[in-house]
C-alpha positions as CSV (number, residue, x, y, z in Angstrom):
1,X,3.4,-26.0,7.9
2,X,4.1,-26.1,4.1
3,X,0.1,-25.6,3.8
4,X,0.8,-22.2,5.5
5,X,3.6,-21.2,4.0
6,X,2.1,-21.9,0.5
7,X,-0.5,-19.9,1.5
8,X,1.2,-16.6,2.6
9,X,3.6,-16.8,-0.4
10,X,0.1,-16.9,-2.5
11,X,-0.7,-14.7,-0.7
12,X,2.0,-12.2,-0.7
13,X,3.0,-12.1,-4.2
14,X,-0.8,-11.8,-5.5
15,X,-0.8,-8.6,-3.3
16,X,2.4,-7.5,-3.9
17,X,2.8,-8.0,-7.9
18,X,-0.9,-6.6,-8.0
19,X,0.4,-3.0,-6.0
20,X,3.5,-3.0,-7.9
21,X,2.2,-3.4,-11.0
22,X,-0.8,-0.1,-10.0
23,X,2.4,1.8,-9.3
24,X,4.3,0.3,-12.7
25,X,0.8,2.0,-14.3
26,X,1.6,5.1,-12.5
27,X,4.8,5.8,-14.2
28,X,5.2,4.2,-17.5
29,X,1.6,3.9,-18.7
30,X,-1.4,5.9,-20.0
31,X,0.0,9.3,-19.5
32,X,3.4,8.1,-17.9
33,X,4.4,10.3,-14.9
34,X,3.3,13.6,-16.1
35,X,0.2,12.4,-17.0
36,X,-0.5,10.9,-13.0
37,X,1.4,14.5,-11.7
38,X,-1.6,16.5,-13.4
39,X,-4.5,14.0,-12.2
40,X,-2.5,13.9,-8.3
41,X,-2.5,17.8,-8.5
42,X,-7.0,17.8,-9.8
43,X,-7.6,15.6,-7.3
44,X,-6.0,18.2,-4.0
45,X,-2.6,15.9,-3.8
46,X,-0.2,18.9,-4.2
47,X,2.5,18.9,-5.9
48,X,1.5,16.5,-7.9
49,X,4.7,15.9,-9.3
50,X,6.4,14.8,-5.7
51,X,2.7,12.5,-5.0
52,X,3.1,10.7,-8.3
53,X,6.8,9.5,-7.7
54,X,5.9,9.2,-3.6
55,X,2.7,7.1,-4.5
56,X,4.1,5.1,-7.4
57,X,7.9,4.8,-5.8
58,X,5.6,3.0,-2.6
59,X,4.0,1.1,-4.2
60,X,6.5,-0.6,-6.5
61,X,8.7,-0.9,-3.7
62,X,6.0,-2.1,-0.8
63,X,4.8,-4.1,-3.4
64,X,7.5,-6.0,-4.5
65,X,8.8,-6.3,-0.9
66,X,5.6,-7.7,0.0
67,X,6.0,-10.3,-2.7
68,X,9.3,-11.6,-1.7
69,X,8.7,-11.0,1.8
70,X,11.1,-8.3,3.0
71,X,11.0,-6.1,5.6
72,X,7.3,-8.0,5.6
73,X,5.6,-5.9,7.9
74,X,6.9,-2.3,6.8
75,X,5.9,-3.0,3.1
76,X,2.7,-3.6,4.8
77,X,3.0,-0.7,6.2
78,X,3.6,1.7,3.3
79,X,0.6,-0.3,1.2
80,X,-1.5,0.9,4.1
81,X,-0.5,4.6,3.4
82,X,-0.7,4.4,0.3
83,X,-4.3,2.6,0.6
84,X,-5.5,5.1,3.1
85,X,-4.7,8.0,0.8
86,X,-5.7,6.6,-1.8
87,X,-9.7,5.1,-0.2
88,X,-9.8,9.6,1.4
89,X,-8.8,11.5,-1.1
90,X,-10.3,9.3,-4.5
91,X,-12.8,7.2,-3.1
92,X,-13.9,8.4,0.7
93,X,-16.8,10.7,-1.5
94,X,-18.9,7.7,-3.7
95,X,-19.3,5.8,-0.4
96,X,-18.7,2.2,0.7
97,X,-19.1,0.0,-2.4
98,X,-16.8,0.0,-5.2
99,X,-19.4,-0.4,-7.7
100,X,-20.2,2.9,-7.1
101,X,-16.5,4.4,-7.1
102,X,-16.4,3.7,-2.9
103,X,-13.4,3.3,-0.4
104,X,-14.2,-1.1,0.2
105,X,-11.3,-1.9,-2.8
106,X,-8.3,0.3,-0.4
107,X,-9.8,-1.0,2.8
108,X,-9.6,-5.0,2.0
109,X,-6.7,-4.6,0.9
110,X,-5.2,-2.4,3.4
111,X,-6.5,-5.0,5.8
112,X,-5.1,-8.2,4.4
113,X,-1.5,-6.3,4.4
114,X,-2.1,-6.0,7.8
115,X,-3.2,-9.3,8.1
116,X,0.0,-10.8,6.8
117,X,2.3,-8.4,8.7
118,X,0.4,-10.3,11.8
119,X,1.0,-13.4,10.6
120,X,4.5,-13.0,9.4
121,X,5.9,-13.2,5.7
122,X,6.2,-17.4,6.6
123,X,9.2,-19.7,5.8
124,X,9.6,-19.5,2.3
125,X,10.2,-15.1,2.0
126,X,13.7,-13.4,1.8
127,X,12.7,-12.3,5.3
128,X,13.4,-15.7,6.6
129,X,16.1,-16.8,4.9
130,X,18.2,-13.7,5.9
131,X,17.0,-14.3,9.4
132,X,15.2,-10.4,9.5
133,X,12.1,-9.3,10.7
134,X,11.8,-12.2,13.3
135,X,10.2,-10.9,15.9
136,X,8.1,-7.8,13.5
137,X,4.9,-10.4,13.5
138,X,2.0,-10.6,15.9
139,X,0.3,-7.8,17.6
140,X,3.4,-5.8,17.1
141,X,3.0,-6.0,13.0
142,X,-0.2,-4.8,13.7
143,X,0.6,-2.4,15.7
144,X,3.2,-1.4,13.2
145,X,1.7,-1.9,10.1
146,X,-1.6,-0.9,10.5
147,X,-0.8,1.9,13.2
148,X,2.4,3.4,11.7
149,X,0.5,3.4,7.6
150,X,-2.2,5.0,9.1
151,X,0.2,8.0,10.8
152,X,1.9,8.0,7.9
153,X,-1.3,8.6,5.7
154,X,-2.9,10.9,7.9
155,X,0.3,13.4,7.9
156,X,0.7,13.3,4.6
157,X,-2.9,13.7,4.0
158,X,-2.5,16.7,6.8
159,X,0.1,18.5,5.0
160,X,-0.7,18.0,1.4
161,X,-4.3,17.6,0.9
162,X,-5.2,20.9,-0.5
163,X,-8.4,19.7,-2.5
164,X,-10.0,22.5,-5.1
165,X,-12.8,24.2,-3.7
166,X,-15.6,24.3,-6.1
């Protein structure tokens, strides 16, 4: 049992700490957050000023929850949102492959959020050791994590997607 709760803390915080830190990017590098609200608004994601504090606000916090494993299985379910807005509205148009700019990069890692909401955020998480989100594993952290990102991506998509017609 330690070998598996090694590996979903390896797990967890490599994910985590990796989406925090793109959403740490989001707001205090480069351009800081005006900078990401004018690329959000040229890329359809309007107002680009409430996408760039939604996008990088979910993914600090998702991230970081992810890491320590709380509420396990809805972090996982915002980094899916965030990953299925993110592969439709940036990548969805160079294809597959990320070599070429594609959607794969969002997917796998959509996916293995998933995949740990499934399994559960294992013994050594904040999750566990205040006794929460017990019973959030299994088909119903799929169900949740990978059904309620994808509603959640798809209406915001829906209602804020307003891409420049060339």
């Amino acid at each position: 049992m330690d070998e598996y709760n090694a590996a979903m803390l390896l797990l967890r915080v490599a994910f985590g700490l990796t989406m925090a830190a793109h959403g740490y990017a989001k707001v205090f590098k480069g351009g800081k957050l005006a900078g990401t609200a004018g690329w959000f608004d040229s890329i359809g994601m309007k107002p680009g000023a409430v996408h760039a504090r939604l996008a990088a606000g979910t993914e600090i916090f998702a991230g970081l929850g992810l890491a320590i494993g709380l509420l396990t299985t809805f972090s996982a379910m915002g980094f899916v949102g965030v990953m299925l807005v993110a592969g439709y509205v940036v990548h969805r148009s160079s294809g597959f492959f990320i070599v070429s700019g594609g959607w794969e990069f969002t997917f796998i890692l959509a996916v293995a959020a998933v995949g740990i909401a499934m399994l559960g955020p294992g013994e050594w998480s904040v999750d566990n050791a205040l006794g929460i989100d017990a019973d959030l594993d299994g088909w119903l952290g799929l169900i949740l994590a990978a059904g309620g990102g994808i509603a959640a991506g798809a209406a915001q998509l829906a209602i804020f997607y307003r891409p420049t017609v060339k």
